[in-house]
N, C-alpha and C positions, 0 to 999 in steps of 0.2 A: 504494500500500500504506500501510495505519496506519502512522506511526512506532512508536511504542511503543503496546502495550495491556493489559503485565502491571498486573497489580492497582495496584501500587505504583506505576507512573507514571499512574494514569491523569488524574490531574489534570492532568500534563504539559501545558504551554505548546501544543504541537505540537498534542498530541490536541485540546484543548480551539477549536484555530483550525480542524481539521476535521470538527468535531460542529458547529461554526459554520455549514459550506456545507448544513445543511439548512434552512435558516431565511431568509426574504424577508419583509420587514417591513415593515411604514408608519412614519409619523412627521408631524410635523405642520410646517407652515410653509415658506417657498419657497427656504430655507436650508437647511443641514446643522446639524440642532441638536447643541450639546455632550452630549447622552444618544448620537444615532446615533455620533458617534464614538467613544463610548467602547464601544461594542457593535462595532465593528468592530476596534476596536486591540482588545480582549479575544478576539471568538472568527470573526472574521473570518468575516464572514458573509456567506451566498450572495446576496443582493442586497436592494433595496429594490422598493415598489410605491408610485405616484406617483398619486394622487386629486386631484381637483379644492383639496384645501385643499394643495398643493402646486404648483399651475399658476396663475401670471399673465400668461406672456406669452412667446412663442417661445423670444427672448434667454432671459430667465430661467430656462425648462427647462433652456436646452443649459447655459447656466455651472452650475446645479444638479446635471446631470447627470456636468458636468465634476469638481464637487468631490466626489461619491460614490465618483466613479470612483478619484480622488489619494487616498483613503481605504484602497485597497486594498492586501494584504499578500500574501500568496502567490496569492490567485488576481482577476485581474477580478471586480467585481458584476455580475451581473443587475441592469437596471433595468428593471422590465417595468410595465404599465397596462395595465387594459381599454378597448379602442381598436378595437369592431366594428364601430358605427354604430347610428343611429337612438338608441334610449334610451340604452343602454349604451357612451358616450364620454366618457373624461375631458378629453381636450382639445376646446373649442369656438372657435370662433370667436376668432381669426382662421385658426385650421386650418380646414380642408374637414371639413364637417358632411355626415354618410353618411346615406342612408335607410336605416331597417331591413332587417335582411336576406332578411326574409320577400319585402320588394317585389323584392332581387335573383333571389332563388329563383323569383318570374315571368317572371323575364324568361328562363331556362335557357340563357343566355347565355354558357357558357364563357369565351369573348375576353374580355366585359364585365369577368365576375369578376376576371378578371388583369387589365386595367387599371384595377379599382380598386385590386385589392391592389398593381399597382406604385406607384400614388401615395402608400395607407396608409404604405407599405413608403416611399417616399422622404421623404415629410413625419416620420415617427415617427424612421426613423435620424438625418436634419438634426441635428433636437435632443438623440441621445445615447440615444434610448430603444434596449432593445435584444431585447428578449422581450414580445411582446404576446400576450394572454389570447384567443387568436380564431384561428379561426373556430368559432362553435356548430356540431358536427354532432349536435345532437339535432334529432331528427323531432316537426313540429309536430302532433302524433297529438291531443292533447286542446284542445280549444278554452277548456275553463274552465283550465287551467294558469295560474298566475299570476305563475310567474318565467318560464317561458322564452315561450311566444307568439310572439310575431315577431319576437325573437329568432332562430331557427330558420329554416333556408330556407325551407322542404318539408316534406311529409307524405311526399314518396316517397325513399327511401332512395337510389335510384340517383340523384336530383336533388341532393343534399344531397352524394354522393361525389364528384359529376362539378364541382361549385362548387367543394365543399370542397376537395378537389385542386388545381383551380386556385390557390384563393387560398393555400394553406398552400404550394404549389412558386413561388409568384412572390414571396410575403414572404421566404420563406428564400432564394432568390438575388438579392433585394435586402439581404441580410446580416440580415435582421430573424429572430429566432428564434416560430416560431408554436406555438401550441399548440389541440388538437382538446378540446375541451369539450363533455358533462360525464360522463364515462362510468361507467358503460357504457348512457348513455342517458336523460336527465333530462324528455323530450317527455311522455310520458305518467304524468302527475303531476297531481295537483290539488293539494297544498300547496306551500307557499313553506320552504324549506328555510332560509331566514332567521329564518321564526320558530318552525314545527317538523319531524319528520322526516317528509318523505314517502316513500310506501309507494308500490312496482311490484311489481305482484300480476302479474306474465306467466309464463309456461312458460319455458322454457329454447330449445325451438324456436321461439318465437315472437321470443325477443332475439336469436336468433343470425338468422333471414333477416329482419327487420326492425333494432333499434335499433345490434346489433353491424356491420351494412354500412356503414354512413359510415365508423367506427372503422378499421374491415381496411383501408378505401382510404386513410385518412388515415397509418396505418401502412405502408402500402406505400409511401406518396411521403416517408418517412421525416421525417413530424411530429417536431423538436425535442423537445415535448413535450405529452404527456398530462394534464389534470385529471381528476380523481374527483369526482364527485358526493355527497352527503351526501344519501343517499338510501338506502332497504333496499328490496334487489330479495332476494326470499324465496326465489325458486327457486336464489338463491347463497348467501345466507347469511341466516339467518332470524334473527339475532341481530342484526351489527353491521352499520355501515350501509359503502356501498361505501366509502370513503375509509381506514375501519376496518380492511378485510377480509383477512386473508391470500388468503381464495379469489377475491376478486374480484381484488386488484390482481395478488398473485405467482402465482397457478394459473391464471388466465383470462387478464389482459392479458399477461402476462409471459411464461408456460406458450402458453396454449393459440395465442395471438394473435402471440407471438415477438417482443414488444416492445423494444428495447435503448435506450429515448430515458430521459426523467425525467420518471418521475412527479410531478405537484405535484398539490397539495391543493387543492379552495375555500378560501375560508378557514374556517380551524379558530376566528373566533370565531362561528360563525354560531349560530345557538339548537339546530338540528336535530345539533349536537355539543356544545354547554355544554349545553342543555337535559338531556344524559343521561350527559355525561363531564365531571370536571375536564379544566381541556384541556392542564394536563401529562401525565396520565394519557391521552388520546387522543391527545396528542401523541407519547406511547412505542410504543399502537397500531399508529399511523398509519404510522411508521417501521418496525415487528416486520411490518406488511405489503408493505415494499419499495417504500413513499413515500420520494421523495428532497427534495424541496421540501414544508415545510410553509408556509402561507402565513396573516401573523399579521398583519392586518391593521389593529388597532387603533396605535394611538400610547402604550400603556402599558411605558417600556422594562424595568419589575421583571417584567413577563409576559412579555416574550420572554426575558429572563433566565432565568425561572423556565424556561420551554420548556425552554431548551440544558442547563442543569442538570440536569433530569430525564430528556433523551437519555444523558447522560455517566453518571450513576449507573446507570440500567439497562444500560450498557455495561458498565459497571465489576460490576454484578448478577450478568450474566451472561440477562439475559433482555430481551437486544436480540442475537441475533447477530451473533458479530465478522465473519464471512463474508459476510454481506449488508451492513453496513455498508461493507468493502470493495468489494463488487461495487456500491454505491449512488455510492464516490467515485469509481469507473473511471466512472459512466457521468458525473458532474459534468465529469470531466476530459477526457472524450472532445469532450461538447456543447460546453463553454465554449471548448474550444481550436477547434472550427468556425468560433463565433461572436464570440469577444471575446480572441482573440489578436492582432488588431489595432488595436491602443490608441495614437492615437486611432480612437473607429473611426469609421465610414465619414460622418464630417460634411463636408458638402459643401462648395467655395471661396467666395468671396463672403457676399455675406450672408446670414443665415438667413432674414430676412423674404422673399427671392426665391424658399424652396423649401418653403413654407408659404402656403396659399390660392390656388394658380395657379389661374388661368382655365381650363388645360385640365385640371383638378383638378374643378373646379368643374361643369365640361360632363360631365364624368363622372358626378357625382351626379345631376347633373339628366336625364343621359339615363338610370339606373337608376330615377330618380322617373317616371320616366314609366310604369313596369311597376306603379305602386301598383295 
């Protein structure tokens, strides 16, 4: 529950550290710079996102990870990365480099997928990581797409749930929190939503027995967490784009779907949301649609400043419901007590280099390369 949320406290110390938990940020360098701490001693913030200008070298991650972590104030960080394979891998080399997932989706290998996902799952915990951005269940429907492609398992939706299940039930009971991307469906797209908004012109029957099946199964094996897509699917909402939407996230995922995990965002600097929102202003959106995690990916700390600020005043407005608010930090406090109530969490004995780039790590990718 809110501590306080009459008018007059709402600047409150308290309030203001859990308006923090919507917020997952970047930063830059392989340190904790004195900006992220001061963003987290202020409003205690739901975690960080780690990019390649934050990875040097196994060690490094895990002490990095370690000090995000002694950062914390009333609740564990999130430390999460996008960590699928093939293009879309922050950490390389000396970690296990993945084929795309398009080649696993060849192979319809159920087993496979789980013994990739338990290595992802062992290599990513080692070091501290603790929320990874993956698996894609978007359907590889368009060929000229030019974010997702192989990315994507499959074209066929029962391929894509039977994987995706897999790999999302074997990262989470290897402690790792997964999350089902990019909904409610980003495959059949032809723009790049990094630089502007694209457009899913389909029926409503046609997302529900195609793009919504991966979703329901990834919901079923009770996916951690959800992303949104920055995309406008018109037969939902002919205005804003999904990440935006009260109908898409709180009527369809939430409503119709019976979602109780956390929402998180793409990220909100992407062009297909600045291109057409201040992104305080999509930032309050994004949240009035029952996003829990907004995801700010840049290294600018007056911008994710500015972000939490503009949650707090439209609380204090009155045109952010306190109700959902409340229902956005039960579900922070449900996942993260799953996930990161074991501090330290689950870093292995020995050394790190031992449980990064194993041989039977390795046999694994190469036997997945083999389905190119």
């Amino acid at each position: 529950v809110i501590t306080s949320y009459h008018k007059r406290d709402m600047s409150q110390t308290a309030f203001r550290r859990q308006v923090g938990q919507f917020a997952i940020v970047g930063f830059h360098g392989y340190t904790v710079p004195d900006e992220l701490r001061m963003l987290v001693k202020e409003f205690d913030i739901g975690g960080v996102i780690l990019f390649s200008r934050n990875i040097d070298s196994p060690n490094q991650v895990a002490e990095l990870t370690r000090e995000v972590q002694s950062l914390r104030r009333d609740w564990p960080l999130w430390v999460s990365v996008d960590q699928e394979g093939g293009r879309v891998a922050r950490l390389r080399d000396p970690f296990t480099e993945w084929p795309a997932m398009q080649v696993l989706g060849k192979s319809r290998d159920a087993n496979l997928a789980r013994r990739f996902a338990s290595a992802l799952a062992s290599e990513l915990t080692a070091v501290g990581i603790t929320l990874n951005y993956a698996p894609v269940m978007d359907l590889h429907t368009n060929s000229k797409n030019p974010v997702i492609g192989n990315r994507a398992m499959s074209e066929d939706p029962a391929i894509v749930s039977t994987l995706g299940v897999s790999i999302i039930e074997t990262l989470q009971s290897g402690g790792l929190a997964a999350c089902a991307k990019h909904f409610p469906g980003h495959g059949d797209t032809s723009q790049d939503s990094h630089h502007e908004l694209p457009i899913l012109d389909i029926d409503l029957a046609c997302l529900d027995k195609r793009e919504l099946v991966p979703f329901r199964a990834a919901i079923g094996a009770d996916v951690a967490s959800v992303m949104t897509g920055h995309l406008l699917v018109r037969s939902l909402d002919e205005v804003r784009p999904a990440t935006l939407s009260r109908r898409v996230v709180h009527d369809l995922l939430r409503g119709e779907l019976n979602y109780g995990g956390l929402v998180v965002t793409d990220d909100m600097e992407m062009k297909a949301i600045t291109g057409r929102y201040g992104i305080e202003e999509a930032a309050v959106e994004a949240v009035g649609a029952t996003v829990d995690l907004l995801l700010l990916c840049g290294t600018d700390t007056a911008s994710h400043v500015g972000v939490l600020e503009a949650l707090i005043h439209a609380a204090e407005q009155g045109s952010l419901a306190m109700h959902d608010l409340e229902n956005s930090l039960g579900r922070h406090r449900k996942v993260k007590e799953r996930y990161l109530t074991k501090l330290p969490l689950r870093r292995p004995k020995g050394r790190i280099e031992d449980w990064i780039g194993r041989k039977e790590y390795r046999m694994i990718a190469e036997e997945i390369a083999h389905h190119a």
